[in-house]
C-alpha positions in Angstrom: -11.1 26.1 -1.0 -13.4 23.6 0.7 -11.8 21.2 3.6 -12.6 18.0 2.9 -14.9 17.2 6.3 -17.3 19.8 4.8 -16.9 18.9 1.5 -17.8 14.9 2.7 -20.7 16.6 4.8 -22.4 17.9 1.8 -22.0 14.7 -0.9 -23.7 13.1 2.7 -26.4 15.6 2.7 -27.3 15.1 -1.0 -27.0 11.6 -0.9 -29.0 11.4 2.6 -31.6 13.8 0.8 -32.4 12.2 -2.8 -32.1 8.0 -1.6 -33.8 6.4 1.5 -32.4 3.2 3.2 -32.7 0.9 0.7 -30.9 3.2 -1.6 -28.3 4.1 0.2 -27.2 0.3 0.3 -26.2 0.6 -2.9 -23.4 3.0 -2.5 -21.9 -0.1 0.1 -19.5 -2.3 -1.7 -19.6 -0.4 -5.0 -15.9 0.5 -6.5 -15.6 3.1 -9.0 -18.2 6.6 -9.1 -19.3 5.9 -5.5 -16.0 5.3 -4.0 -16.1 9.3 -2.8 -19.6 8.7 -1.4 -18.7 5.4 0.5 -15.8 7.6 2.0 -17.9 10.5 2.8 -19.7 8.5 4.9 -17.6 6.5 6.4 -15.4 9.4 7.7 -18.8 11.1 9.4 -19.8 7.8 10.9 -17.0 6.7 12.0 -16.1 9.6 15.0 -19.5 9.3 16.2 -18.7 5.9 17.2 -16.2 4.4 19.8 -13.1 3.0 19.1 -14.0 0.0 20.7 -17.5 -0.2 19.1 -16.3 0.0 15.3 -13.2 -2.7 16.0 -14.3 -5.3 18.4 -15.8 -7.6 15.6 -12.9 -6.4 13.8 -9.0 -8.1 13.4 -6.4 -5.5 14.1 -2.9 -5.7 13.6 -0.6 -2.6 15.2 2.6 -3.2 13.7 5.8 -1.2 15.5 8.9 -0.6 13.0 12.3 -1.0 14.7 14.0 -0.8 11.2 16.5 2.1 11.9 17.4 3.0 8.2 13.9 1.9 7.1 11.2 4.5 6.0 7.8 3.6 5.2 7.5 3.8 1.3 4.0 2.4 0.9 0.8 -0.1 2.2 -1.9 -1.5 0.7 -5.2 -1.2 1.0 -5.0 2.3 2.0 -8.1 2.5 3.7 -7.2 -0.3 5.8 -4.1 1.4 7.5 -4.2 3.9 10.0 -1.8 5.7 12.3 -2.6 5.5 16.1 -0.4 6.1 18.8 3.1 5.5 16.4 2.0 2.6 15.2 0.7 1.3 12.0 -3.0 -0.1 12.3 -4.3 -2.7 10.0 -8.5 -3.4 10.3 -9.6 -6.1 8.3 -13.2 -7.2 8.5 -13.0 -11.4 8.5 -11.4 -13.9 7.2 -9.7 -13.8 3.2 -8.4 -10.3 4.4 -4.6 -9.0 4.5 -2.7 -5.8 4.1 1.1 -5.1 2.9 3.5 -2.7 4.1 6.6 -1.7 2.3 9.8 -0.4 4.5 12.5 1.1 2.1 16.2 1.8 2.8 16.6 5.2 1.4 20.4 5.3 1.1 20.7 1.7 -0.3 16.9 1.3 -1.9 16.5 -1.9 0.1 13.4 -3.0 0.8 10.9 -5.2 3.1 7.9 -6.3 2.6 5.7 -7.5 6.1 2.3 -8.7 4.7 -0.5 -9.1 7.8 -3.9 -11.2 7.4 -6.3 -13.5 8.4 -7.0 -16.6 6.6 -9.6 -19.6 7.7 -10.4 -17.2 10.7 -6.8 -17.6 11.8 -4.1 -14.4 11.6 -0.9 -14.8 9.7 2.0 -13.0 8.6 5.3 -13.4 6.1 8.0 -11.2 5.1 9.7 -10.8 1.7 12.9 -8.6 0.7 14.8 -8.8 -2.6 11.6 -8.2 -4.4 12.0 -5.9 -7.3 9.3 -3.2 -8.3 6.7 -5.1 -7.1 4.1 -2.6 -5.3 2.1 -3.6 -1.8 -0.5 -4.3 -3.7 1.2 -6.9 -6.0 2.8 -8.5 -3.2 -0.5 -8.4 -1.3 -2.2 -10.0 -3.9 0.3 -12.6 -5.1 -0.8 -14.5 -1.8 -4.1 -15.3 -3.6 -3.3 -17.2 -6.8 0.3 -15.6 -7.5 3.8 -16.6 -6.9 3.2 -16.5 -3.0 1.0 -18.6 -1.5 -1.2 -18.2 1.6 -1.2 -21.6 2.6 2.4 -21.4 3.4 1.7 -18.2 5.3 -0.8 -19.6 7.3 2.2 -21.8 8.9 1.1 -21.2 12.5 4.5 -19.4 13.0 4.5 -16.1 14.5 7.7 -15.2 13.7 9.3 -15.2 10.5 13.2 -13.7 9.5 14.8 -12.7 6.1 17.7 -12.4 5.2 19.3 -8.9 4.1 22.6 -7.5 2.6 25.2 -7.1 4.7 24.5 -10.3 7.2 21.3 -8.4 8.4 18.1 -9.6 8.5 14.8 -8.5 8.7 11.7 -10.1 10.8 8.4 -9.7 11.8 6.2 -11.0 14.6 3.1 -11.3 16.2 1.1 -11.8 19.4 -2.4 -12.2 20.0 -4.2 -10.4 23.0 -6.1 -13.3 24.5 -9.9 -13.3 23.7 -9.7 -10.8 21.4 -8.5 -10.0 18.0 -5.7 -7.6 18.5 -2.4 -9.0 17.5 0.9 -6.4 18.6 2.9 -7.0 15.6 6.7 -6.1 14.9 9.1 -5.3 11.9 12.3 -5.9 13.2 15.8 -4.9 11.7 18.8 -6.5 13.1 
């Protein structure tokens, strides 16, 4: 069996091989058959650069859970979220960007919702429990045009609480690291 940072080596090497610059552009922003070849290359480029190179133009949320109970059960976009340090990393590349993250109760199935972005250039953050079946992604996108709406996100507040069952609440909350766009983020269960 082939591990996958050879197997994302040699799709590089064949793509590298048959297209020049102008031909690899192509394989940029395209979803579907190219999806594995925009991967591939990402995940060989990306180590030979440092951390602080590839994020600095970049807005990253690293969110700490305090939700004792609370496992995560999914987040959306996956390529978007990262692990570093016990904390979940969301990268987003500009404004008209977010990510979900879904915390689940596995004893009583309860679950929160903490949805991170960045809207007119400015971050944001809400929270949503007593949401059904609704995946990250739904929830993610029902910000744009859905039954959420990002304007009332965009609230300015940097702190937002739910209520849960048993006179608990969830919350989440954010800073901003001054001059640049790092934001310490929290999902709190109380």
């Amino acid at each position: 069996m082939v591990d996958e940072d050879s197997a994302c080596l040699s799709i590089a090497t064949r793509v590298a091989l048959s297209a020049d610059h102008k031909g690899i552009n192509k394989f940029s922003d395209r979803e579907g058959p190219y999806d594995d070849v925009k991967y591939c290359l990402r995940r060989i480029y990306e180590p030979l650069v440092g951390s602080e190179t590839k994020t600095e133009d970049r807005y990253v949320f690293a969110v700490k859970t305090n939700a004792p109970g609370f496992e995560l059960s999914e987040y959306h976009p996956n390529d978007s979220w990262s692990e570093e340090r016990g904390l979940l990393c969301l990268t987003m590349g500009g404004s008209g960007t977010s990510g979900c993250l879904i915390l689940q109760n596995q004893t009583s199935g309860e679950k929160i919702a903490a949805t991170f972005g960045v809207h007119n250039w400015e971050p944001w953050t809400d929270l949503a429990t007593n949401f059904g079946d609704e995946t990250a992604q739904e929830i993610r996108d029902s910000y744009y045009g859905g039954k959420r709406d990002v304007w009332s996100a965009c609230d300015g507040l940097r702190y937002k609480s739910k209520p849960l069952k048993a006179a608990r609440s969830a919350a989440v909350t954010f800073d901003e690291v001054p001059g640049r766009k790092r934001y310490p983020s929290e999902v709190v269960v109380k």
